[in-house]
VEXMARTI-735507 format. One record per residue: residue in one letter; residue number from 1; x, y, z of N, C-alpha, C in turn; chain. Coordinates in pm, whole numbers, plus 50000, padded with zeros to 5 digits. Example, Ala and Ser with C-alpha at 12.3 -4.5 7.8 and 13.67 -1.06 7.14 Angstrom:
REM residues 2
['a'; 1; [51319; 49431; 50780]; [51230; 49550; 50780]; [51320; 49670; 50780]; 'A'] ['s'; 2; [51285; 49775; 50708]; [51367; 49894; 50714]; [51290; 50003; 50787]; 'A'] 
This chain:
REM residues 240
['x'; 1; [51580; 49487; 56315]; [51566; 49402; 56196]; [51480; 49471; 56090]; 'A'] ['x'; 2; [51346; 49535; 56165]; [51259; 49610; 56004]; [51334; 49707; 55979]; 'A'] ['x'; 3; [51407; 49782; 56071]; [51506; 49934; 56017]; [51606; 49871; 55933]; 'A'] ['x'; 4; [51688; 49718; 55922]; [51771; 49727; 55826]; [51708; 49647; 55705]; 'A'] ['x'; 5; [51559; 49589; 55719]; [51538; 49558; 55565]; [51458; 49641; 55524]; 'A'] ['x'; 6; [51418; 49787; 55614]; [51398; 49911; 55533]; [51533; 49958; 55412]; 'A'] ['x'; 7; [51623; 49958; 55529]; [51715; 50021; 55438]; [51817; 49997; 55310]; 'A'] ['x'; 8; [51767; 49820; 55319]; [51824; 49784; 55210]; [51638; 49798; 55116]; 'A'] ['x'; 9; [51562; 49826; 55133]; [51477; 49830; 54990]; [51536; 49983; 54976]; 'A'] ['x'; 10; [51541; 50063; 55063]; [51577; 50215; 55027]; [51678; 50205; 54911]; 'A'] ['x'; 11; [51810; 50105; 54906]; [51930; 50144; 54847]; [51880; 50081; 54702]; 'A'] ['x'; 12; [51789; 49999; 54720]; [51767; 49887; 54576]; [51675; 50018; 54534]; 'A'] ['x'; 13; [51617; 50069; 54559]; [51546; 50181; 54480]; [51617; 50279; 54417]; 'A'] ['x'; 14; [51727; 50328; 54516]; [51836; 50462; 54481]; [51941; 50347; 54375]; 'A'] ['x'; 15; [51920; 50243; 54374]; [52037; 50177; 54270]; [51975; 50152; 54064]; 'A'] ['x'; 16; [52046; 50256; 54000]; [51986; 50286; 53893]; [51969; 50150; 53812]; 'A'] ['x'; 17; [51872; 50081; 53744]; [51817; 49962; 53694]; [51922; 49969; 53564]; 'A'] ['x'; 18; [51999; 49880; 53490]; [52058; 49842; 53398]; [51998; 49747; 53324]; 'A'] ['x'; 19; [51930; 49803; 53201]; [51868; 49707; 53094]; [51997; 49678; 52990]; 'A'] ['x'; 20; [52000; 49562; 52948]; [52123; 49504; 52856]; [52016; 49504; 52761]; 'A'] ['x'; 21; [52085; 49544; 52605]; [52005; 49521; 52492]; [52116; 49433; 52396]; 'A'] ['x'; 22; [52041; 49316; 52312]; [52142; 49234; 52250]; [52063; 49279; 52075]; 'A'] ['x'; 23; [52189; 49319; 52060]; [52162; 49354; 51891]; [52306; 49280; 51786]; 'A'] ['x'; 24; [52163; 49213; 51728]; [52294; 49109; 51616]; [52316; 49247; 51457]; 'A'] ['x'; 25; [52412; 49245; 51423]; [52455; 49288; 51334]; [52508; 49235; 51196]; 'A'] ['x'; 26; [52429; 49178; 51103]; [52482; 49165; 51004]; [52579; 49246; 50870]; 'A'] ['x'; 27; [52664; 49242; 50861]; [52786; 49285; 50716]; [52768; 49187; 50594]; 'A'] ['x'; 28; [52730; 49269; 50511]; [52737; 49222; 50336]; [52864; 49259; 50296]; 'A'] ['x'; 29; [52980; 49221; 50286]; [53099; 49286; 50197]; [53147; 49215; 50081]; 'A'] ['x'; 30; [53281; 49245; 50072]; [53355; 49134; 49980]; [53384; 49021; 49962]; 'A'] ['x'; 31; [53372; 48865; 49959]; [53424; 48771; 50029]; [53600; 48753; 50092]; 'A'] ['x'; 32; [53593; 48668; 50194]; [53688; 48649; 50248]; [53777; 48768; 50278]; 'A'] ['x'; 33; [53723; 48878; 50363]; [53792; 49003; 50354]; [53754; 48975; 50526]; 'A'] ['x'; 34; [53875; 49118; 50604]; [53863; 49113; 50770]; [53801; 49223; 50780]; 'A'] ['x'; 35; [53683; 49232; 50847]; [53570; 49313; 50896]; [53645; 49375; 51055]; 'A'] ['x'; 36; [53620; 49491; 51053]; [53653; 49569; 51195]; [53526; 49661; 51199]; 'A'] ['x'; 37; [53467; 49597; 51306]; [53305; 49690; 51310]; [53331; 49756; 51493]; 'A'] ['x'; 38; [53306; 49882; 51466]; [53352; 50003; 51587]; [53186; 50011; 51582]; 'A'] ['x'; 39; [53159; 50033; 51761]; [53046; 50089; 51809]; [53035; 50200; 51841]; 'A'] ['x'; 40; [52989; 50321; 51773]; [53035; 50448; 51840]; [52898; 50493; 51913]; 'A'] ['x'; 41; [52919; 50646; 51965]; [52875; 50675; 52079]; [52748; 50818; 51961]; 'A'] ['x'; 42; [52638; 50742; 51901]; [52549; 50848; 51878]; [52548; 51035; 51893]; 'A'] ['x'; 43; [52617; 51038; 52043]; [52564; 51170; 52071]; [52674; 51284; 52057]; 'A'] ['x'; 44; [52743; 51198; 51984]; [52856; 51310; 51962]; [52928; 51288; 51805]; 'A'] ['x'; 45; [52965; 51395; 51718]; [53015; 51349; 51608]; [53161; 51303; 51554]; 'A'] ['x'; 46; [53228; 51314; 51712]; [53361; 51256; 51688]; [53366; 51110; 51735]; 'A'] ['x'; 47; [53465; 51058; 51713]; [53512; 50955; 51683]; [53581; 50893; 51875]; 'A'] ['x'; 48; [53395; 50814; 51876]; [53442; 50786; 52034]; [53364; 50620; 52035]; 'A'] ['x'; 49; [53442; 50561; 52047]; [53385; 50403; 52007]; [53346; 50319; 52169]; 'A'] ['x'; 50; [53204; 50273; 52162]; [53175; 50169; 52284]; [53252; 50034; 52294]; 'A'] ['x'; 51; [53270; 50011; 52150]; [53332; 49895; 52125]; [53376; 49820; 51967]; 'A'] ['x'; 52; [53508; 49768; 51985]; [53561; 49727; 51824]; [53521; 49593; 51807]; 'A'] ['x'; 53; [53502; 49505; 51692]; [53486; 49392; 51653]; [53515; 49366; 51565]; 'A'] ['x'; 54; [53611; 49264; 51558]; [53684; 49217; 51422]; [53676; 49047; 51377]; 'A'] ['x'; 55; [53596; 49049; 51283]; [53549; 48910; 51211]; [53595; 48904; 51067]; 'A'] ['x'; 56; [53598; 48796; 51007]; [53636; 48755; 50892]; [53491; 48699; 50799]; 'A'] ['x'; 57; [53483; 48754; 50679]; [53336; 48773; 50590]; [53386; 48601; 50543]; 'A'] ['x'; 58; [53261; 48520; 50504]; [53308; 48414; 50442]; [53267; 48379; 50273]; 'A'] ['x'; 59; [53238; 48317; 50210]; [53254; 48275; 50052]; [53187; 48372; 49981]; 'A'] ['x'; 60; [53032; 48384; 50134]; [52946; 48479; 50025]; [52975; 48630; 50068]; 'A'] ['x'; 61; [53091; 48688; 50168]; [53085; 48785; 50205]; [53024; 48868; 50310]; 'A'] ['x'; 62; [52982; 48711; 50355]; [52892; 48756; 50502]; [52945; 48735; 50642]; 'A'] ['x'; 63; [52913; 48800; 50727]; [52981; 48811; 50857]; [52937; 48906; 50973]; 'A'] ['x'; 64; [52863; 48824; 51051]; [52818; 48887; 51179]; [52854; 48907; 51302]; 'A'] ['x'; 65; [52788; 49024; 51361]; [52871; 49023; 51562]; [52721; 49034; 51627]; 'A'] ['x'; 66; [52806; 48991; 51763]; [52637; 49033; 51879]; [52681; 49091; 51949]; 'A'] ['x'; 67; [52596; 49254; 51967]; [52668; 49349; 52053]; [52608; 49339; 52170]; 'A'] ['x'; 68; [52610; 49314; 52298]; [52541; 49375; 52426]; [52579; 49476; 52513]; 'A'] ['x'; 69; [52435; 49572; 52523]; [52544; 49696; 52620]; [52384; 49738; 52683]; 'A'] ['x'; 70; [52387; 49860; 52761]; [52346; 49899; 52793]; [52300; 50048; 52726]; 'A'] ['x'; 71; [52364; 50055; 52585]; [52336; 50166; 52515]; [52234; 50153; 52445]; 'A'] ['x'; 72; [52071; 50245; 52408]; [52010; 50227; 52333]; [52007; 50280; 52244]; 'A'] ['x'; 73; [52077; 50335; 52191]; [52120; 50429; 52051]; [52260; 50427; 52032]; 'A'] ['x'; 74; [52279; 50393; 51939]; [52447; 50434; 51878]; [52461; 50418; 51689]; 'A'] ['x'; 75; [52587; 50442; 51669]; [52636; 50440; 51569]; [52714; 50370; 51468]; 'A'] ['x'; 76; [52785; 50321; 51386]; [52827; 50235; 51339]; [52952; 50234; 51228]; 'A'] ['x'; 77; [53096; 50234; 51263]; [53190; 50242; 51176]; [53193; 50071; 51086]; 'A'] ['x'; 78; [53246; 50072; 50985]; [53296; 49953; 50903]; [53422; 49972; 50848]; 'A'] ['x'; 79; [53528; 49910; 50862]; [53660; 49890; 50790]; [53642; 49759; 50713]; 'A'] ['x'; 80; [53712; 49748; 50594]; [53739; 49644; 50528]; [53867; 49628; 50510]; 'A'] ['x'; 81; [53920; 49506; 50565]; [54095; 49522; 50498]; [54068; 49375; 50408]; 'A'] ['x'; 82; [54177; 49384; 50358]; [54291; 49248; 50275]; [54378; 49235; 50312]; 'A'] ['x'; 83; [54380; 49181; 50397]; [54569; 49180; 50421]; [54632; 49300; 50505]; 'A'] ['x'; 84; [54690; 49411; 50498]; [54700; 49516; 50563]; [54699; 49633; 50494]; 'A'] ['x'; 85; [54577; 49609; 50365]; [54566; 49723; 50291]; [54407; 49766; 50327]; 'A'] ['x'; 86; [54381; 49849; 50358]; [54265; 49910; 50373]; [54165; 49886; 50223]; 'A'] ['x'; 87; [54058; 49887; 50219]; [53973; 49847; 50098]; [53855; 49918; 50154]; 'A'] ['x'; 88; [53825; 49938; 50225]; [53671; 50015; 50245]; [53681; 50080; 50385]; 'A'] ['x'; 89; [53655; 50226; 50408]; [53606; 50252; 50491]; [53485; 50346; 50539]; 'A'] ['x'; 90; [53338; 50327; 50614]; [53247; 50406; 50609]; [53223; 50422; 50731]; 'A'] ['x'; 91; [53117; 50506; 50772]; [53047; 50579; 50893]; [52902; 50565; 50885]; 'A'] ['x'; 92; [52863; 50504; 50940]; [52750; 50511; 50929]; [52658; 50603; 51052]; 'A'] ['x'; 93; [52634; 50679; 51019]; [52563; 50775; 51161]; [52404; 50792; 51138]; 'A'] ['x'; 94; [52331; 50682; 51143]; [52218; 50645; 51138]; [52182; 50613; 51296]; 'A'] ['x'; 95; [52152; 50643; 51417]; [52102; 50645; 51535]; [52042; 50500; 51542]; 'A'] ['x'; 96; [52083; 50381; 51516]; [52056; 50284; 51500]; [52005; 50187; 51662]; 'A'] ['x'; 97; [51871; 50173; 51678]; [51806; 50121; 51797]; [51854; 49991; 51803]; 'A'] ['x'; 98; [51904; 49996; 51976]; [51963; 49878; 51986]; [51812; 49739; 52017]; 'A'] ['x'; 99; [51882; 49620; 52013]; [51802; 49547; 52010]; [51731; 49465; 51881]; 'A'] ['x'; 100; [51710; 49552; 51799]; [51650; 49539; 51674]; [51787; 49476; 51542]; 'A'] ['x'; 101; [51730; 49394; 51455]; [51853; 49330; 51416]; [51897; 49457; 51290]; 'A'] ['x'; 102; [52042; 49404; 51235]; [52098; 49591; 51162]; [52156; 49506; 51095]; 'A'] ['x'; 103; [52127; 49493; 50910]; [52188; 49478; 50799]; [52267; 49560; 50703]; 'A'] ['x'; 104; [52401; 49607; 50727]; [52459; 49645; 50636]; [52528; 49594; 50533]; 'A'] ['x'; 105; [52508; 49653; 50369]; [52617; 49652; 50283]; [52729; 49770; 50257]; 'A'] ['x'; 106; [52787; 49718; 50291]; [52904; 49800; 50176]; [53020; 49717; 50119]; 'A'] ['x'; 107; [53019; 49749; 49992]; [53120; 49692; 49876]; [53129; 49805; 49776]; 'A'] ['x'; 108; [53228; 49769; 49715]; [53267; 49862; 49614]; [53197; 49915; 49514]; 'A'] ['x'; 109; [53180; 50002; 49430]; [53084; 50025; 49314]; [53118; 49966; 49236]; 'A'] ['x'; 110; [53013; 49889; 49195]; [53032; 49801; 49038]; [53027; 49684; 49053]; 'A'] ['x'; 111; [53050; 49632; 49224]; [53077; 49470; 49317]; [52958; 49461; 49301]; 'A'] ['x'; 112; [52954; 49296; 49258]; [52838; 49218; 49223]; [52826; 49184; 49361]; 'A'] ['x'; 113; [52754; 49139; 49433]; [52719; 49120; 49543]; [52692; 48933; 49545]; 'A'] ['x'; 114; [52744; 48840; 49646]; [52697; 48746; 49643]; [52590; 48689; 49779]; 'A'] ['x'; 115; [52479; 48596; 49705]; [52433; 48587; 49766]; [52406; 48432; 49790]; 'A'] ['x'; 116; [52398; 48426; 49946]; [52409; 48220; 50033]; [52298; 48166; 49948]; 'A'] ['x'; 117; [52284; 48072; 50004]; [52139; 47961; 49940]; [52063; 48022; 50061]; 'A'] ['x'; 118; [52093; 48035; 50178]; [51984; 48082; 50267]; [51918; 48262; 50271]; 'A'] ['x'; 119; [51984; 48315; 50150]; [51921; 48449; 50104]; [51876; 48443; 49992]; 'A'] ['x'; 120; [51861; 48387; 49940]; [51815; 48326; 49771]; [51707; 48283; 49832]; 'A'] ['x'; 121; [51682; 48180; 49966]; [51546; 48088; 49966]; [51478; 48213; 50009]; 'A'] ['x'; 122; [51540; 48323; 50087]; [51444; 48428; 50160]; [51411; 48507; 50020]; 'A'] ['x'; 123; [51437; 48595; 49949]; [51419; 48624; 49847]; [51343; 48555; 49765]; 'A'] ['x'; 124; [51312; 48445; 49755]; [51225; 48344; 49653]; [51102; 48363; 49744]; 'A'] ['x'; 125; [51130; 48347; 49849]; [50972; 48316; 49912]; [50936; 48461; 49963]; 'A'] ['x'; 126; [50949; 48567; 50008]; [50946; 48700; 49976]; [50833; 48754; 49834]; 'A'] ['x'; 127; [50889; 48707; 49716]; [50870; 48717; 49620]; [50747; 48648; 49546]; 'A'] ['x'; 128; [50742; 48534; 49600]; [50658; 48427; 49609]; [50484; 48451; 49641]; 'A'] ['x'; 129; [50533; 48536; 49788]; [50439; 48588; 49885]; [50368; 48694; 49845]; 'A'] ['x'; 130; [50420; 48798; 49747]; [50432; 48927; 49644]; [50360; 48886; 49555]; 'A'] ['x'; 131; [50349; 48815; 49475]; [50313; 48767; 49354]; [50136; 48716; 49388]; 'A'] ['x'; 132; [50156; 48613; 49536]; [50030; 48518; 49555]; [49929; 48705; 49628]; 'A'] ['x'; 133; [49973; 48761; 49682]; [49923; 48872; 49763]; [49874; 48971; 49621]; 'A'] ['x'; 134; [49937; 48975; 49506]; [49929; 49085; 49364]; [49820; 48980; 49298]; 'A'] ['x'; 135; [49806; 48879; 49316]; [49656; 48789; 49244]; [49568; 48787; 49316]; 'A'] ['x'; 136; [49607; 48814; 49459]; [49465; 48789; 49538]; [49381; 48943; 49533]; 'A'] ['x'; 137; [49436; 49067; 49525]; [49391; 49196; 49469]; [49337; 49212; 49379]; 'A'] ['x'; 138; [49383; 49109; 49257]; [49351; 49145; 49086]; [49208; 49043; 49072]; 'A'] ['x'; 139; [49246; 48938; 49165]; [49104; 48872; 49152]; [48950; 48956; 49194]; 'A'] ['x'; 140; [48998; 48990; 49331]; [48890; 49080; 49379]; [48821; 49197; 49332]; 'A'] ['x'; 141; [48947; 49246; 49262]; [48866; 49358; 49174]; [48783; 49382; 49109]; 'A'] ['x'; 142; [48872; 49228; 49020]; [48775; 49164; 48902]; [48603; 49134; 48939]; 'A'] ['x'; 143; [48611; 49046; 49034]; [48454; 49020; 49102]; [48408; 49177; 49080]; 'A'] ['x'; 144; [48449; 49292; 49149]; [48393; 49387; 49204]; [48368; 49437; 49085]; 'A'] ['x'; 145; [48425; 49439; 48983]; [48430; 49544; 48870]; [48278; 49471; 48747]; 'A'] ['x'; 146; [48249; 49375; 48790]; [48163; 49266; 48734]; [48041; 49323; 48762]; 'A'] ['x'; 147; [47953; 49375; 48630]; [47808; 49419; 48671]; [47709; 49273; 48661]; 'A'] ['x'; 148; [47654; 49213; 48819]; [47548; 49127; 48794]; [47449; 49141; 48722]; 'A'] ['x'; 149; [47404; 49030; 48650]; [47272; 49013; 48558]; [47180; 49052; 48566]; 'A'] ['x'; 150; [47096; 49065; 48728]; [47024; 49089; 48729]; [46998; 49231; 48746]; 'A'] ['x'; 151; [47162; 49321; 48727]; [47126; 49458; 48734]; [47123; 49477; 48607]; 'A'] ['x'; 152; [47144; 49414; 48494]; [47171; 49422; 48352]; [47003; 49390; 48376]; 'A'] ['x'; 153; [46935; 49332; 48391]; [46786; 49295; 48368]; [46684; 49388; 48397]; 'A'] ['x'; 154; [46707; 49416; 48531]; [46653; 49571; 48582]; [46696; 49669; 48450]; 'A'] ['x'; 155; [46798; 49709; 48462]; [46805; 49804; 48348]; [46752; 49817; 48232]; 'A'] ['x'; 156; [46760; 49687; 48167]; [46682; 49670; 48055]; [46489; 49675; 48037]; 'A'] ['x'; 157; [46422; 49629; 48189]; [46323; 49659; 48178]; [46274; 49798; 48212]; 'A'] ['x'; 158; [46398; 49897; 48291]; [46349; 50054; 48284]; [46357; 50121; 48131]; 'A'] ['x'; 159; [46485; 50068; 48072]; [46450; 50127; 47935]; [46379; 50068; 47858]; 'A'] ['x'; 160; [46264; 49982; 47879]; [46156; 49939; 47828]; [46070; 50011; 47868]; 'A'] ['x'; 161; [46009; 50037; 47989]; [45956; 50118; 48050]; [45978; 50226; 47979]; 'A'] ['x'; 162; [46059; 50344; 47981]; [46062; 50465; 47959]; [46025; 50508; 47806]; 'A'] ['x'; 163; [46148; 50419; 47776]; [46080; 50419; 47595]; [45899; 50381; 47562]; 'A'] ['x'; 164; [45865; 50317; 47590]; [45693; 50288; 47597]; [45631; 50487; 47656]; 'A'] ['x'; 165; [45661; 50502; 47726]; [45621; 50653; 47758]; [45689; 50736; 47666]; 'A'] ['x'; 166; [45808; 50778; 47603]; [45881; 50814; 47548]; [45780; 50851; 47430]; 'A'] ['x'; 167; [45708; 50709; 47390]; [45672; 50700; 47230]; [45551; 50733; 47290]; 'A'] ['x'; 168; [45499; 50702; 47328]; [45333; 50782; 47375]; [45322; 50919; 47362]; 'A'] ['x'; 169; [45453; 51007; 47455]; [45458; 51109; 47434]; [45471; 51201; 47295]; 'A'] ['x'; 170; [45582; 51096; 47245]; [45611; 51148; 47055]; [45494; 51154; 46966]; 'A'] ['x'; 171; [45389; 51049; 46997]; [45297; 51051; 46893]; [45219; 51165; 46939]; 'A'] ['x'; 172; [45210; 51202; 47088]; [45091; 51306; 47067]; [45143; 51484; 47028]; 'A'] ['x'; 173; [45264; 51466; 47082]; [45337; 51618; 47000]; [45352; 51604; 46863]; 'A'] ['x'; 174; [45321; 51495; 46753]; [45376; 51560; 46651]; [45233; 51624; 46598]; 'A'] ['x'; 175; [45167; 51664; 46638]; [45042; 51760; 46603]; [45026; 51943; 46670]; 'A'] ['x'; 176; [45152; 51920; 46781]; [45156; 52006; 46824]; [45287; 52080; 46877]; 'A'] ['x'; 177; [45348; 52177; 46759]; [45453; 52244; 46773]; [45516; 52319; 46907]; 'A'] ['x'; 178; [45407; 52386; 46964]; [45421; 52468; 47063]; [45518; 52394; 47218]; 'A'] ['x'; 179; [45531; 52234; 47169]; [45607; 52159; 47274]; [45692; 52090; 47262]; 'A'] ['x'; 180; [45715; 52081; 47137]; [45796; 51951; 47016]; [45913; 52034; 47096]; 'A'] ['x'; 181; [46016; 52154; 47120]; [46112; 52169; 47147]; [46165; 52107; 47265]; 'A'] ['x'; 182; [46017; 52123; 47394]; [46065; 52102; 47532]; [46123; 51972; 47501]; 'A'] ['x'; 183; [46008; 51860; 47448]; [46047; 51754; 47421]; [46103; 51692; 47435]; 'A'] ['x'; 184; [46194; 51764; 47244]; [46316; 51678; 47248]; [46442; 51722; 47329]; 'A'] ['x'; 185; [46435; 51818; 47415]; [46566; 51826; 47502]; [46538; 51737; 47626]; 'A'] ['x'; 186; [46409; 51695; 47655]; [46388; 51590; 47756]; [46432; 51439; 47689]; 'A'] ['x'; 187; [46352; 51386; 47582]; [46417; 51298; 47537]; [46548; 51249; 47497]; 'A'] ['x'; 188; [46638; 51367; 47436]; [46784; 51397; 47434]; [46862; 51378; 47547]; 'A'] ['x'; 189; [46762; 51398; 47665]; [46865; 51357; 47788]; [46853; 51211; 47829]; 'A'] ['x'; 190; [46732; 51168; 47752]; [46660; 51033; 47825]; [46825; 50902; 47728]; 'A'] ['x'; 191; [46825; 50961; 47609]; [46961; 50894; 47540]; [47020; 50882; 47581]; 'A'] ['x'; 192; [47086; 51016; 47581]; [47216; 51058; 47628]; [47264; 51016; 47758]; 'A'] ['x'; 193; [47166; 50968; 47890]; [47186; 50932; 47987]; [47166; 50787; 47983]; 'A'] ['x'; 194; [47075; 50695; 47898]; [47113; 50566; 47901]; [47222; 50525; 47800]; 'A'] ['x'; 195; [47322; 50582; 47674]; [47365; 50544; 47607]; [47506; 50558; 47685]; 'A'] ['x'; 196; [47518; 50669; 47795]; [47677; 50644; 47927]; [47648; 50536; 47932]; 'A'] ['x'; 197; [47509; 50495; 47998]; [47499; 50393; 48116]; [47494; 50238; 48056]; 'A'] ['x'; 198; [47463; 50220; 47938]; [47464; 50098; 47846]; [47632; 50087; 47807]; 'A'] ['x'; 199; [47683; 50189; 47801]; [47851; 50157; 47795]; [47940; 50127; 47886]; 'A'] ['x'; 200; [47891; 50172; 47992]; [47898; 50106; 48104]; [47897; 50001; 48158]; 'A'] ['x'; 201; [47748; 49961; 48136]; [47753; 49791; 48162]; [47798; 49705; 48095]; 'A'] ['x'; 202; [47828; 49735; 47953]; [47860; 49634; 47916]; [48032; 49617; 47891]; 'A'] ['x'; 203; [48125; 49703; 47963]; [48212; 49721; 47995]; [48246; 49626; 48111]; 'A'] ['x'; 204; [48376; 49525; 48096]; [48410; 49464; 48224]; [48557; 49476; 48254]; 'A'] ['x'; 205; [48571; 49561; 48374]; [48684; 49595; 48405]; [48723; 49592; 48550]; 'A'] ['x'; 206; [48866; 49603; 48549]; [48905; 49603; 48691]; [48867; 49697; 48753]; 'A'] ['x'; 207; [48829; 49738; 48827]; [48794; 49867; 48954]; [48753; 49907; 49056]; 'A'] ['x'; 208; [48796; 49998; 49109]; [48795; 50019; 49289]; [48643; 49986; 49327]; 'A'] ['x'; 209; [48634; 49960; 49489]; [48448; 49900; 49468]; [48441; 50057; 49529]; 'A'] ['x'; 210; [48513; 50194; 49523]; [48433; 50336; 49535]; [48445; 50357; 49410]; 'A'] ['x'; 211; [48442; 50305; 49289]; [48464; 50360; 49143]; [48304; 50281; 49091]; 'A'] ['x'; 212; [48210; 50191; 49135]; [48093; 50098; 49105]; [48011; 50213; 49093]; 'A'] ['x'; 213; [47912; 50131; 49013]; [47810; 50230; 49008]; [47708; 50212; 49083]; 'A'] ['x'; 214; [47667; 50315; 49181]; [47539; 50314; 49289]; [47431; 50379; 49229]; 'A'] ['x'; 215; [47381; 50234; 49224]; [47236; 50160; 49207]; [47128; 50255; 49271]; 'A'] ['x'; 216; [47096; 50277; 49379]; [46983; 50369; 49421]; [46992; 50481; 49363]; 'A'] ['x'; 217; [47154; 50546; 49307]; [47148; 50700; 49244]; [47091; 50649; 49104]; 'A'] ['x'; 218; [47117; 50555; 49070]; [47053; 50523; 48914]; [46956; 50502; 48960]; 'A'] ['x'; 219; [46866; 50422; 48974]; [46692; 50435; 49033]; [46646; 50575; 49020]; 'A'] ['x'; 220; [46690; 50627; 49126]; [46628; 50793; 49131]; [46641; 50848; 49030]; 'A'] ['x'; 221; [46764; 50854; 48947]; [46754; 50924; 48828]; [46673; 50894; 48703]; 'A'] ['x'; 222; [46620; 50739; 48678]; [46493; 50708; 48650]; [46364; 50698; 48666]; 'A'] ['x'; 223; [46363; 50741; 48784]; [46230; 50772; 48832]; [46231; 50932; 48822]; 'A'] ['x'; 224; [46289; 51016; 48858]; [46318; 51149; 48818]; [46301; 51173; 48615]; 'A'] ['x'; 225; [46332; 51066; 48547]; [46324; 51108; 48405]; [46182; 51084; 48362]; 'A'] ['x'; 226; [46127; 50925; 48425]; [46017; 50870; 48414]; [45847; 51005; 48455]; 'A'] ['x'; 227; [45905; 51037; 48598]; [45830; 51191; 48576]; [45803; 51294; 48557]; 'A'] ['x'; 228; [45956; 51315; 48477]; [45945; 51471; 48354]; [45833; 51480; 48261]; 'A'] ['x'; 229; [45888; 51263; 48189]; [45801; 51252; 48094]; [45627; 51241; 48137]; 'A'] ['x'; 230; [45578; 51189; 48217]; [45458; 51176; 48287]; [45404; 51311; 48264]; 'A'] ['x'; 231; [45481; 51414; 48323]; [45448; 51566; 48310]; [45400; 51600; 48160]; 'A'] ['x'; 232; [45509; 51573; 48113]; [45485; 51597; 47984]; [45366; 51547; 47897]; 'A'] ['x'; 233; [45346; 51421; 47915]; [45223; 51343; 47879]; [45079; 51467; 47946]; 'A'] ['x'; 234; [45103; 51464; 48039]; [44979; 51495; 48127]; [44967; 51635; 48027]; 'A'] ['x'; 235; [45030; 51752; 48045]; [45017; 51892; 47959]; [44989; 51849; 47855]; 'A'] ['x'; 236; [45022; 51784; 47757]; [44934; 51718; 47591]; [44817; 51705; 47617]; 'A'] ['x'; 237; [44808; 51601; 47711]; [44649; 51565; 47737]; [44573; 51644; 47728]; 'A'] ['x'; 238; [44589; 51762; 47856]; [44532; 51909; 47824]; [44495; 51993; 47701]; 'A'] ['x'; 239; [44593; 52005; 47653]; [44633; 52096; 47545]; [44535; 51972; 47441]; 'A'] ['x'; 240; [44564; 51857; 47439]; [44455; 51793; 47312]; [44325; 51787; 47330]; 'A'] 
């Protein structure tokens, strides 16, 4: 008895497993035209079919099959007739995974294409979804691109700050030439670097939050200008 329900697990092992894959196929064509949809065989480029299917497209030109096989790759012919005149024929040799659902069109060039109420509602709400997803981006930006007040406030009391040293420094060089040059290329930068940064803020625009301006690099670079000028003060002192 265990030697023969050994030997039937032996044969269920040596017996190769068959997965069925069900793949629906949708056709966009002409209306009311006869669809002949051939399954061909992927691995070869001639003309070797798993299986034919022949359906009739309806008002809007639509018309589907459900293939099941055991093939997970194949290929895909389309015929279109009218009657017993041929009207379309293509190949499609796209390695198409079974299982997964497969929308083709083909119609003629220049064929307006029609479309059901139940592809119109998909398309509306598609679109819908596009639109609410393209405001929820443009809003966020907006926030991001928004310089808070109270960095507008800070700012305004460093260039209060600096200017107060600025002019301390001016009054005591204008008695003394020998520094008036260093000066004004220090002060020239002290402008020139808040008159970017005042155009800046008061600029409100959309933009990336890696496009913002970081705050600690502005700090440092005011505290870095704040003790050029300090320097500068201090050598007058001397020198007066």
């Amino acid at each position: 008895m265990k030697r023969l329900i050994g030997i039937c697990f032996l044969m269920l092992l040596m017996t190769p497993i068959i997965i069925a894959y069900e793949t629906e196929i949708y056709v966009k064509t002409m209306p009311e035209h006869e669809v002949h949809l051939s399954i061909l065989d992927s691995t070869t480029s001639t003309f070797n079919a798993f299986k034919v299917f022949k359906g009739d497209s309806d008002q809007y030109g639509d018309v589907s099959f459900n293939y099941v096989s055991n093939e997970s790759v194949f290929d895909l012919r389309i015929i279109v007739k009218k009657g017993d005149a041929r009207v379309l024929s293509e190949e499609f040799r796209k390695k198409y995974v079974a299982g997964e659902p497969i929308s083709i069109e083909i119609v003629p060039e220049g064929f307006e294409v029609l479309r059901s109420p139940s592809e119109m509602s998909k398309i509306n709400e598609t679109a819908t979804n596009e639109t609410e997803t393209n405001e929820t981006f443009l809003d966020t930006n907006e926030t991001e691109g928004i310089i808070p007040e109270e960095n507008l406030e800070e700012t305004k009391q460093n260039e209060t700050k600096i200017s107060a040293i600025a002019g301390s420094v001016i009054s005591k060089v204008k008695d003394n030439k020998s520094t008036i040059i260093y000066v004004i290329v220090v002060i020239g930068s002290i402008v020139l670097f808040f008159m970017k940064h005042k155009s800046r803020s008061k600029e409100i625009k959309v933009t990336k939050l890696s496009d913002k301006i970081d705050r600690d690099s502005q700090r440092q670079a005011i505290l870095d200008i704040e003790g050029k000028l300090k320097d500068v003060q201090d050598e007058l002192d001397k020198i007066g």
